[in-house]
Steps between C-alpha positions, in 0.01 A plus 500: 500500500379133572262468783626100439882577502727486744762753478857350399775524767787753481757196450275334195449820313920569505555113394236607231681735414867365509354190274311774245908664471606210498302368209553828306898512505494154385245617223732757403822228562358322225343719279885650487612151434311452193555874383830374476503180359253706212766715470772217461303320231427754313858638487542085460278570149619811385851406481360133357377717202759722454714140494279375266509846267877467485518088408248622205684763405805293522369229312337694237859679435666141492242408206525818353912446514419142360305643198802782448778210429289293313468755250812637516629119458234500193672829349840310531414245377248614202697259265294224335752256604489559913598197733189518678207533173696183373438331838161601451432370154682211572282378826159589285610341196570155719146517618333547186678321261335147589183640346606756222789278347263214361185758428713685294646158332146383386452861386826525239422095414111590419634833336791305284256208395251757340075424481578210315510273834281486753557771812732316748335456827681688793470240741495145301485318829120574560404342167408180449750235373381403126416170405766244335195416246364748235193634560420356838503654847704347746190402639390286248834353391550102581830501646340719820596271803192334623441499916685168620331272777861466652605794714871367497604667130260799402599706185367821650692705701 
């Protein structure tokens, strides 16, 4: 015992005491709170996943339906001749034609001519233009426009 301390009252020590019971069933008033609200969220998550499991499974069934009829449409359809390869051939056939139809023109024309000629150039656009005068490059040829002094009519365009 403290030779210091004064010795607590009969009426502080039960207030002590109410406020320590107090303190302790509010303690356990929450602690019972959130044990609950645990329990709630992880019910909340378990039945999340088992949601989750069973849109998977669903949607991994639809796919797997999806893959079923498309083969079963391929089986009925096994002809050479079905609507939907025609579509097909069709839609690539418009894309590539704009570069296979004149590749395969210069081809048969360089094929039909024989080696006598010269190879024909795939793309005569990115040569340059011969000269009107034998021999000469269009460099050198006298009928090249000359730079005018008057901006008001120039040959180049």
């Amino acid at each position: 015992m403290g030779v210091f301390t004064r010795r607590k009252s009969r009426a502080t020590r039960r207030a002590e005491a109410r406020a320590i019971k107090a303190k302790a069933k509010l303690e356990a008033k929450l602690a019972a709170r959130n044990d609950a609200r645990r329990i709630k969220a992880d019910g909340r998550r378990q039945s999340a996943a088992i949601k989750a499991g069973l849109k998977a499974q669903r949607d991994s069934d639809k796919s797997a339906l999806k893959v079923a009829e498309t083969h079963l449409k391929a089986a009925k359809e096994g002809k050479l001749l079905s609507p939907s390869r025609i579509r097909r051939v069709l839609t690539v056939s418009r894309l590539l034609a704009p570069v296979v139809v004149p590749v395969v023109y210069r081809a048969a024309i360089a094929a039909s001519s024989g080696s006598s000629r010269a190879p024909v150039a795939l793309y005569p656009h990115a040569l340059p233009a011969p000269s009107r005068r034998c021999g000469r490059s269009p460099s050198r040829s006298p009928r090249t426009p000359r730079p005018s002094s008057s901006p008001a009519r120039s040959t180049t365009g």
